[in-house]
MOPAC internal coordinates of N, CA, C and O (Angstrom, degrees):
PM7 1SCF
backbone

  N    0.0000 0     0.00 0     0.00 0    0    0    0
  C    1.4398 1     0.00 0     0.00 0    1    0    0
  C    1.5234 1   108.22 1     0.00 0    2    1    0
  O    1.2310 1   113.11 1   -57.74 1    3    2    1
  N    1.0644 1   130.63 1   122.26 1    3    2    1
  C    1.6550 1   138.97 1  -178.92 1    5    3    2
  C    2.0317 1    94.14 1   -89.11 1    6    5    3
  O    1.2310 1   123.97 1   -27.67 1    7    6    5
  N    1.5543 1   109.99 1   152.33 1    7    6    5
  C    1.3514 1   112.83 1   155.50 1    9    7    6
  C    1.6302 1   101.42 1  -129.19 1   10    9    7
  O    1.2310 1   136.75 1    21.27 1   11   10    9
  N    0.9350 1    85.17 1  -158.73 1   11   10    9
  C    1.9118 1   105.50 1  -158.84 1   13   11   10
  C    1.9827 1   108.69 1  -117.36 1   14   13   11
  O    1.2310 1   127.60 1  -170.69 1   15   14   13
  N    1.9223 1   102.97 1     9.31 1   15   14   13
  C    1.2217 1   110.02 1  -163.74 1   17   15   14
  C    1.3401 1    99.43 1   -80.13 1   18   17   15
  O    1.2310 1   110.46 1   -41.33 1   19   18   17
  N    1.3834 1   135.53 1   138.67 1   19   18   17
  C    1.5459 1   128.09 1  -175.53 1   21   19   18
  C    1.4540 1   100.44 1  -107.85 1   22   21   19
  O    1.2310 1   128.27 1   -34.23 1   23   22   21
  N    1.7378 1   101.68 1   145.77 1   23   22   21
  C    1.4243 1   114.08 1  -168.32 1   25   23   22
  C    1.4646 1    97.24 1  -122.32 1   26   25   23
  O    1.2310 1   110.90 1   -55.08 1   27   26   25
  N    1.3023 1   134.72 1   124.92 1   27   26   25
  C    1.4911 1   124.06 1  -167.24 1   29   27   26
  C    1.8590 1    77.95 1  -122.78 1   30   29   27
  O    1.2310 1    80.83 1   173.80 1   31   30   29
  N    0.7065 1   173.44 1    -6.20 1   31   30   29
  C    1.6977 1   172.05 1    68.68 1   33   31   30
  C    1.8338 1    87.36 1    83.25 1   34   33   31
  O    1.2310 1   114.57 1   -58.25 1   35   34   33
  N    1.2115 1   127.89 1   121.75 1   35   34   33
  C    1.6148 1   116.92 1   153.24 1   37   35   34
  C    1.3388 1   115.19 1  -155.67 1   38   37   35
  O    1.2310 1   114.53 1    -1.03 1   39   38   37
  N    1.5033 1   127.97 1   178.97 1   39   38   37
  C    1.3037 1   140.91 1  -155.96 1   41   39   38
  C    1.4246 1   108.35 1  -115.31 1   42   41   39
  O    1.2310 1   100.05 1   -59.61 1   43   42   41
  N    1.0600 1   153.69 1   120.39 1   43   42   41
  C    1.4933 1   149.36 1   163.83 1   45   43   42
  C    1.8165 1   102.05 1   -96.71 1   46   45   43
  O    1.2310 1   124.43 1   -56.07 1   47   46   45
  N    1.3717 1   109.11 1   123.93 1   47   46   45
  C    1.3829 1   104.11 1   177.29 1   49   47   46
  C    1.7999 1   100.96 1  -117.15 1   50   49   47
  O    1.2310 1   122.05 1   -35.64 1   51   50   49
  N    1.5944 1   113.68 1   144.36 1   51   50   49
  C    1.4197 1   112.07 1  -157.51 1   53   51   50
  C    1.3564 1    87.35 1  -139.37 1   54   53   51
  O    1.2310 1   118.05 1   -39.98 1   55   54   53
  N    1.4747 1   121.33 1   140.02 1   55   54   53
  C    1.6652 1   123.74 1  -176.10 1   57   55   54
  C    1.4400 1    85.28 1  -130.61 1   58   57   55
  O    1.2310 1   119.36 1   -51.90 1   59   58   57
  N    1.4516 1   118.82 1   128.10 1   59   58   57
  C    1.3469 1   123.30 1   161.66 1   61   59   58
  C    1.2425 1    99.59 1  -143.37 1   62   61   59
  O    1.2310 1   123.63 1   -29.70 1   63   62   61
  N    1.5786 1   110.65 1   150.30 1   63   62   61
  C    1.4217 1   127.07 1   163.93 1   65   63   62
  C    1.3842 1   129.38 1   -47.45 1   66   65   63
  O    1.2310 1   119.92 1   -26.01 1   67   66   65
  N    1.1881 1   117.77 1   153.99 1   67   66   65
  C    1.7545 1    91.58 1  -149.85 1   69   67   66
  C    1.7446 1    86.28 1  -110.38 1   70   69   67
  O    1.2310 1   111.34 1  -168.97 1   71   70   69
  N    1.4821 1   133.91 1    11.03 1   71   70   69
  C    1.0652 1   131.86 1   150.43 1   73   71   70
  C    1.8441 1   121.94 1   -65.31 1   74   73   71
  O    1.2310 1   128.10 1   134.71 1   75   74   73
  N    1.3895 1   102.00 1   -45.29 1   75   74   73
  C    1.4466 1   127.09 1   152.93 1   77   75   74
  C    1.4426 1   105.05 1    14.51 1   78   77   75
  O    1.2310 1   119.30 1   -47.21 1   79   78   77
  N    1.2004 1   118.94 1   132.79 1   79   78   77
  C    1.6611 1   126.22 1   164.23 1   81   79   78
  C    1.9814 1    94.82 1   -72.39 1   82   81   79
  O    1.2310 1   131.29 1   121.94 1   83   82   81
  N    1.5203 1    95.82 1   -58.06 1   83   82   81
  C    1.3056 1    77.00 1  -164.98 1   85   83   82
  C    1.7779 1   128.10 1   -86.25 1   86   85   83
  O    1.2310 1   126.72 1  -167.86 1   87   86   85
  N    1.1903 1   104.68 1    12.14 1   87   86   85
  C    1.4593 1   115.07 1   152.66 1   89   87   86
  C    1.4661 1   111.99 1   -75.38 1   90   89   87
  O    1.2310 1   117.08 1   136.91 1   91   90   89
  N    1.5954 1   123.16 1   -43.09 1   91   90   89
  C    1.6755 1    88.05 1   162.52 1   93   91   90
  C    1.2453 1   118.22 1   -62.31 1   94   93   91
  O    1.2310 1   118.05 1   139.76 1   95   94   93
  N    1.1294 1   121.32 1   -40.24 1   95   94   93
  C    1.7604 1   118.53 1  -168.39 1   97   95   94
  C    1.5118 1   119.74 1   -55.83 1   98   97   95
  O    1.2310 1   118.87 1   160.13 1   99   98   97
  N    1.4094 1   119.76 1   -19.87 1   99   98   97
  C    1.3163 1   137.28 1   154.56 1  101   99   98
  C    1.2100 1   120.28 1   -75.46 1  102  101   99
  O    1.2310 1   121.36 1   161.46 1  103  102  101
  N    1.1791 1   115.00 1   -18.54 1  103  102  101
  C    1.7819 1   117.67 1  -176.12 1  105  103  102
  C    1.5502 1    91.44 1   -87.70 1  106  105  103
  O    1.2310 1   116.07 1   128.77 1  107  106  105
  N    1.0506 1   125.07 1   -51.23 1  107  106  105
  C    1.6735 1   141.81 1  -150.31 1  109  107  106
  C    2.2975 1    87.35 1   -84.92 1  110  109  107
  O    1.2310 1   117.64 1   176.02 1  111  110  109
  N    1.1035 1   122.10 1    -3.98 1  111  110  109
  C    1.3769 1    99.10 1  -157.69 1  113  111  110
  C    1.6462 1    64.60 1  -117.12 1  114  113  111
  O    1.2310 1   112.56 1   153.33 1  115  114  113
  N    1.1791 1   131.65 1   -26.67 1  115  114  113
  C    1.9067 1   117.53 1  -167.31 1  117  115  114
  C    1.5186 1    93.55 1   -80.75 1  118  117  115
  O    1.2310 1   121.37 1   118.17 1  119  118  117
  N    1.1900 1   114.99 1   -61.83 1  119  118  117
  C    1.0833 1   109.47 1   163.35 1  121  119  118
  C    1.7686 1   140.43 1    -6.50 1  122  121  119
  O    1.2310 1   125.84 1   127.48 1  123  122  121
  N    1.5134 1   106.38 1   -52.52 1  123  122  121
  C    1.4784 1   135.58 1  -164.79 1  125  123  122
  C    1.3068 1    72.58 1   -70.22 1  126  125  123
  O    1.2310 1   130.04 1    90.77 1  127  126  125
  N    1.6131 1    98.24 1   -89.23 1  127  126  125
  C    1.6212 1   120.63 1  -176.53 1  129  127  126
  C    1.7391 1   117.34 1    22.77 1  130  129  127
  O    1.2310 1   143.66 1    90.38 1  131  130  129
  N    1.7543 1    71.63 1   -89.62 1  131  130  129
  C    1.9359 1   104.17 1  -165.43 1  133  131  130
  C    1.5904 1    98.10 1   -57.02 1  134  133  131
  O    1.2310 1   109.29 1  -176.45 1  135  134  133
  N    1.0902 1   137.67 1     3.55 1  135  134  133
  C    1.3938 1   125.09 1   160.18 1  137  135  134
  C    1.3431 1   125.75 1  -122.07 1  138  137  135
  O    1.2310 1   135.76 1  -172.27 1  139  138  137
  N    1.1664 1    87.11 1     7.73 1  139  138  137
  C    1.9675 1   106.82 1  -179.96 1  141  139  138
  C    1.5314 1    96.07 1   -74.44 1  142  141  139
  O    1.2310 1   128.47 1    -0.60 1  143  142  141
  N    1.6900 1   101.29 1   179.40 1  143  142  141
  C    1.5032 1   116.11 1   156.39 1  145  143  142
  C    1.2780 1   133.76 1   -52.66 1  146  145  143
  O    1.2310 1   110.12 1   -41.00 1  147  146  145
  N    1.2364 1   136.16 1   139.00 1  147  146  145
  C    1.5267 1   112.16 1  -179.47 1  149  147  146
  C    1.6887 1    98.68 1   -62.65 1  150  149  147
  O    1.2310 1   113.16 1   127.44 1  151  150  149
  N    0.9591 1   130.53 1   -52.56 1  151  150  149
  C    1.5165 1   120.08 1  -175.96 1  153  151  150
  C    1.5466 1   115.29 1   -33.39 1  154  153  151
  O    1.2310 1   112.67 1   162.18 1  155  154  153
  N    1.3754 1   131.45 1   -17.82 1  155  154  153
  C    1.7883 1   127.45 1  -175.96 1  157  155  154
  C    1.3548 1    98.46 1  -111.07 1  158  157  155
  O    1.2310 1   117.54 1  -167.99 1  159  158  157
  N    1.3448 1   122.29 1    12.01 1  159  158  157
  C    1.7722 1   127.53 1   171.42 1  161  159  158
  C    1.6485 1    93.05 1   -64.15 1  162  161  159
  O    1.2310 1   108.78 1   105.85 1  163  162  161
  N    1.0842 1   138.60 1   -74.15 1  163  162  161
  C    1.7611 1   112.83 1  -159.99 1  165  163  162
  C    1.7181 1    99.30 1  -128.54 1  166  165  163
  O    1.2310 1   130.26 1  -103.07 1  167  166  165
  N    1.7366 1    97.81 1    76.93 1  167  166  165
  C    1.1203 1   102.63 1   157.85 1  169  167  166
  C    1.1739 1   138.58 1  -112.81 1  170  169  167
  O    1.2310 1   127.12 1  -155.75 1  171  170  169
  N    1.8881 1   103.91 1    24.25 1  171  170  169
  C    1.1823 1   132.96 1  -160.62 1  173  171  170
  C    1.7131 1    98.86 1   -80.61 1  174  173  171
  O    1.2310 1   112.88 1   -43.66 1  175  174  173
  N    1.2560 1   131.05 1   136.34 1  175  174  173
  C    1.3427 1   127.19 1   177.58 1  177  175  174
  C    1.6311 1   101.95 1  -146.44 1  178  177  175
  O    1.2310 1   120.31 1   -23.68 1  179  178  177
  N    1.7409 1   117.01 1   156.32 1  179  178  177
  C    1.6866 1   100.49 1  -158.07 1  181  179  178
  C    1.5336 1    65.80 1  -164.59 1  182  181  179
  O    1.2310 1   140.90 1   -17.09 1  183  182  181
  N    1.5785 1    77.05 1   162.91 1  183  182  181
  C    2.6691 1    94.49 1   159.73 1  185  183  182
  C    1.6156 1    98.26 1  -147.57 1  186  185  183
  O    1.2310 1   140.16 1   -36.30 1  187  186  185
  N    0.7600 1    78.49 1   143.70 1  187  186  185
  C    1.8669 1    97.16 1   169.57 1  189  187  186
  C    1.3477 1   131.74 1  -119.38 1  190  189  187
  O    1.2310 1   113.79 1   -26.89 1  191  190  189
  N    1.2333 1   129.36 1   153.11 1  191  190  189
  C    1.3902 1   130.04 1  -168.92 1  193  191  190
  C    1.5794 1    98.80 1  -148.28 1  194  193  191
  O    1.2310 1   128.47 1   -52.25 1  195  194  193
  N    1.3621 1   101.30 1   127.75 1  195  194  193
  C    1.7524 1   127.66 1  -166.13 1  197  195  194
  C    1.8191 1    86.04 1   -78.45 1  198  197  195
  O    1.2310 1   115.37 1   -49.65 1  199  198  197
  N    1.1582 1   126.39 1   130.35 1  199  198  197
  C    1.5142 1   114.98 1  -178.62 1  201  199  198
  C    1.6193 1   107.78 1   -73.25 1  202  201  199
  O    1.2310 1   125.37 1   143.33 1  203  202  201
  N    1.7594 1   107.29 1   -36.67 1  203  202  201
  C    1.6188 1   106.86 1  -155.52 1  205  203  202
  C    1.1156 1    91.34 1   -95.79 1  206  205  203
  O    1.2310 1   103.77 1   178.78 1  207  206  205
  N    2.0020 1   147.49 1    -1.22 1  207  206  205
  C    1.0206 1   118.73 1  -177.76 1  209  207  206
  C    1.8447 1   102.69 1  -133.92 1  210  209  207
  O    1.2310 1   122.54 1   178.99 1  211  210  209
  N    1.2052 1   112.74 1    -1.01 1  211  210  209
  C    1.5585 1   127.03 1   176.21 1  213  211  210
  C    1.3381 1   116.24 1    77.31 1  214  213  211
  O    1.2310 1   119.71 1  -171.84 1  215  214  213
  N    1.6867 1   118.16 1     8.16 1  215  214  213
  C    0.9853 1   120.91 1  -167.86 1  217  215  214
  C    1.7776 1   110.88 1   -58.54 1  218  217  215
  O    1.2310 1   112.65 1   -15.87 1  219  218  217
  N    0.9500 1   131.48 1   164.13 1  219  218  217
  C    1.4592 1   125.62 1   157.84 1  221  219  218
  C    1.3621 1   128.48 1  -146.65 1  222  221  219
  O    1.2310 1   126.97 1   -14.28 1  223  222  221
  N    1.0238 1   104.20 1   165.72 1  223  222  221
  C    2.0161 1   105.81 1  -154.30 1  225  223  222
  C    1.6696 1   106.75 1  -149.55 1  226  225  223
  O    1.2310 1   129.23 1   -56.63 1  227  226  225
  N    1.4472 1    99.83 1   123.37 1  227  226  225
  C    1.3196 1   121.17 1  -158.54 1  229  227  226
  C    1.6411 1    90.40 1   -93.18 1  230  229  227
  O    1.2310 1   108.76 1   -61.17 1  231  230  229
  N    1.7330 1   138.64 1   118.83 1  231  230  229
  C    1.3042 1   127.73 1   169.80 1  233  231  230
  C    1.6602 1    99.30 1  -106.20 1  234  233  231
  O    1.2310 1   113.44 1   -35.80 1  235  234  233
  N    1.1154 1   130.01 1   144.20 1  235  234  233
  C    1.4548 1   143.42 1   176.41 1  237  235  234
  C    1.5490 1   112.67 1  -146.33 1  238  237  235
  O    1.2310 1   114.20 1   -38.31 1  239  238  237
  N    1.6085 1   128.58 1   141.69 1  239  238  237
  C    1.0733 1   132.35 1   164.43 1  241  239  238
  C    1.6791 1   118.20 1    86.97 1  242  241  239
  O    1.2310 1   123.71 1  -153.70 1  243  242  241
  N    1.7712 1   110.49 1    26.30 1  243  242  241
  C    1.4008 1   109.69 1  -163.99 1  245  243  242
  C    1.4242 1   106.90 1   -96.74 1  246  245  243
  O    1.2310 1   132.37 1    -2.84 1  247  246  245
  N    1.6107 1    93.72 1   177.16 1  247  246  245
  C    1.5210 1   100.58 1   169.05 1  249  247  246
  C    1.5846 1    95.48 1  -146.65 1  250  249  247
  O    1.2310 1   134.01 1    14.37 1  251  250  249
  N    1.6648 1    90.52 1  -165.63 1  251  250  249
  C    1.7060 1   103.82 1  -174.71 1  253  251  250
  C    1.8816 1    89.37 1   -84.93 1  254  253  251
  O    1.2310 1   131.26 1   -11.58 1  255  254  253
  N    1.2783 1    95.88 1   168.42 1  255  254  253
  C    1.9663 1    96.07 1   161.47 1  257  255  254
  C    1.5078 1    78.30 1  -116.58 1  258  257  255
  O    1.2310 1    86.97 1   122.59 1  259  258  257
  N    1.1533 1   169.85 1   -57.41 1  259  258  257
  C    1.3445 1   137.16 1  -146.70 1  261  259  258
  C    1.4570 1    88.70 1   161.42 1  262  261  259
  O    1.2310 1   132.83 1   -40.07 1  263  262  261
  N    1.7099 1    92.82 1   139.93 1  263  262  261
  C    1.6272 1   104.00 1   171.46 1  265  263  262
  C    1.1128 1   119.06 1   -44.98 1  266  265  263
  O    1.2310 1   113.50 1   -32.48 1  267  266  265
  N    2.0923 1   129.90 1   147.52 1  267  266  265
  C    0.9165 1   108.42 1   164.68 1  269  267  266
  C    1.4412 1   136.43 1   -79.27 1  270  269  267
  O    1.2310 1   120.18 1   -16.30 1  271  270  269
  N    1.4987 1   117.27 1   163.70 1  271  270  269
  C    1.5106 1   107.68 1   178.08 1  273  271  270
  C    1.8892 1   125.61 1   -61.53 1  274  273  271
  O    1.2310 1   131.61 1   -30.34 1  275  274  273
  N    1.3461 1    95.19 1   149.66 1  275  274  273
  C    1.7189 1    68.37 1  -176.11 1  277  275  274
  C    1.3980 1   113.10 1  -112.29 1  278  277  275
  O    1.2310 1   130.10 1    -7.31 1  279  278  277
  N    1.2215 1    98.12 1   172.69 1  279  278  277
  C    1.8200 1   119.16 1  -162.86 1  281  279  278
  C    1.6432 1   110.98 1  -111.97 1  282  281  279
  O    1.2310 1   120.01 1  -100.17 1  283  282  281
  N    1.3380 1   117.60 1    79.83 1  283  282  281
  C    1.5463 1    93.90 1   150.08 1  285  283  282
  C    1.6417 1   151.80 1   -62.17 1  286  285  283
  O    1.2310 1   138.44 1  -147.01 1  287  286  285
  N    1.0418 1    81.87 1    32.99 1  287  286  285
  C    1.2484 1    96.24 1  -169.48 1  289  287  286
  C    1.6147 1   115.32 1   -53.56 1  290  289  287
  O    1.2310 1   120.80 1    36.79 1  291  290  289
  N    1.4893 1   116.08 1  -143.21 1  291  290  289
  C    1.4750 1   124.16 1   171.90 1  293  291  290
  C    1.8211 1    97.04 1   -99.82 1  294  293  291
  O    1.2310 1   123.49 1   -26.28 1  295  294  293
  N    1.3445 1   110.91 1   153.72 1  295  294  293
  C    1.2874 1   108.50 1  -159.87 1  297  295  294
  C    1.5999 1   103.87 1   -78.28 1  298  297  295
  O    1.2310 1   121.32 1   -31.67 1  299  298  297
  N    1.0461 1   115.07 1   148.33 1  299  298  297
  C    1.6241 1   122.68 1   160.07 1  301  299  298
  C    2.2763 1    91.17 1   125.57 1  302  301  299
  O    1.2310 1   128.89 1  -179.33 1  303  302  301
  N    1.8472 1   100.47 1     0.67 1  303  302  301
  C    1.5859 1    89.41 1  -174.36 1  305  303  302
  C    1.6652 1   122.59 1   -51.14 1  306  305  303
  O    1.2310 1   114.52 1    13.05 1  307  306  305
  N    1.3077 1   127.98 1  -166.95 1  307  306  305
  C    1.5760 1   114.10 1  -153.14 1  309  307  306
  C    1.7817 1    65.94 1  -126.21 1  310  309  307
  O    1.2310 1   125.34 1   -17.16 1  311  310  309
  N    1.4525 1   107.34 1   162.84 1  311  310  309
  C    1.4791 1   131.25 1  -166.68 1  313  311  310
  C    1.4207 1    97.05 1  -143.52 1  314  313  311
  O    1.2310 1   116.46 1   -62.37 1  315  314  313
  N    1.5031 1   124.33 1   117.63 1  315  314  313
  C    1.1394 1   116.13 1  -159.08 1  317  315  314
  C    1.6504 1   109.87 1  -118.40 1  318  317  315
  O    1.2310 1   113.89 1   -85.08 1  319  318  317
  N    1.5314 1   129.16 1    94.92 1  319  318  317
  C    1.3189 1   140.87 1  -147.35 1  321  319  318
  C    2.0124 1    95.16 1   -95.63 1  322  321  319
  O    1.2310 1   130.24 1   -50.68 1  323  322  321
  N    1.7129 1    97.85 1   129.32 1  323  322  321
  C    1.7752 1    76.29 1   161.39 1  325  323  322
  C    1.8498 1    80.80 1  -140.97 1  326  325  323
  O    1.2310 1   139.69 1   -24.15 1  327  326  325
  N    1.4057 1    79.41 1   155.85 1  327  326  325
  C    1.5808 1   105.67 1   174.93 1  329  327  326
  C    1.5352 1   115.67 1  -116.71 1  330  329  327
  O    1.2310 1   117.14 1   -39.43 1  331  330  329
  N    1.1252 1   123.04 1   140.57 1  331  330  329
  C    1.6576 1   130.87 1  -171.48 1  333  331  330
  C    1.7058 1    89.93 1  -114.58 1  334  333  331
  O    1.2310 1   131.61 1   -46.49 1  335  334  333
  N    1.3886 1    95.18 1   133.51 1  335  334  333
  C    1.9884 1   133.92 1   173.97 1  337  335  334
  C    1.3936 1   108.60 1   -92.56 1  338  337  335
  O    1.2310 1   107.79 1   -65.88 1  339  338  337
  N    1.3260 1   140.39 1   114.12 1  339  338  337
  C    1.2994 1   116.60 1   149.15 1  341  339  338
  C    2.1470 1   103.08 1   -79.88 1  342  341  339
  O    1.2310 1   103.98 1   167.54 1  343  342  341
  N    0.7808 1   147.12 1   -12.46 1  343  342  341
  C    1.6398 1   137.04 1   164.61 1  345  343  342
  C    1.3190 1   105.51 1  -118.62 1  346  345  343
  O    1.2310 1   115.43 1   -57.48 1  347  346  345
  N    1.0724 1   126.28 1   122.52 1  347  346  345
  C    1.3122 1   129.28 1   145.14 1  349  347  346
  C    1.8372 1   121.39 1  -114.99 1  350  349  347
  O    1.2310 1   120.89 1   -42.13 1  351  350  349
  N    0.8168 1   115.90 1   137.87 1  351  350  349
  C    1.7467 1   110.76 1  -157.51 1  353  351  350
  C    2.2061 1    87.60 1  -141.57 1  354  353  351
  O    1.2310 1   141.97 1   -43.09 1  355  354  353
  N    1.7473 1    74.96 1   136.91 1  355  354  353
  C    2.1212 1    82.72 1   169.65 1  357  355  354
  C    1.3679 1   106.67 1  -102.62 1  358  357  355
  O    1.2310 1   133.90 1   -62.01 1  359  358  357
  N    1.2191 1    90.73 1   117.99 1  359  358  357
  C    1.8938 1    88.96 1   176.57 1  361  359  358
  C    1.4804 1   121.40 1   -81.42 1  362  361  359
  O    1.2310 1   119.31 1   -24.36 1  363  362  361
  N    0.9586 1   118.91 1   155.64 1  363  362  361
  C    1.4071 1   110.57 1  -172.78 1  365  363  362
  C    1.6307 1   119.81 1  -125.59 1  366  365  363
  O    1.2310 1   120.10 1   180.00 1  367  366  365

């Protein structure tokens, strides 16, 4: 049976270098986070804009899904961050 209930719920997945300024700044903001209140757990909110098609996308109500794993790798490896939306909306 299908309904007509709308789920705007979504995932943003972000790959940055784990030399990256702003991979610390993501490390340092989960960080904050995980010892904060649960109330500042998904008060993360963002918008986006598709470059080649102008689309744009309103994110509200996020959090981390879980630190990323880490890489010893050789330095400059990619650190792979995703964040969970309860709204995401396309603006038009």
């Amino acid at each position: 049976m299908t309904s007509k209930i709308k789920d705007r719920r979504g995932t943003l997945g972000i790959q940055l270098q784990q030399t990256a300024e702003a991979n610390l700044t993501l490390l340092r903001w989960y960080n904050y986070l995980e010892g904060a209140h649960a109330s500042e757990w998904d008060k993360i909110t963002g918008s986006l804009t598709a470059p080649n098609t102008g689309e744009q996308y309103s994110l509200t109500r996020g959090a981390f899904q879980k630190l990323p794993d880490r890489s010893y790798a050789a330095q400059g490896a990619m650190q792979p961050w995703n964040l969970m939306f309860a709204d995401v909306q396309q603006d038009f």
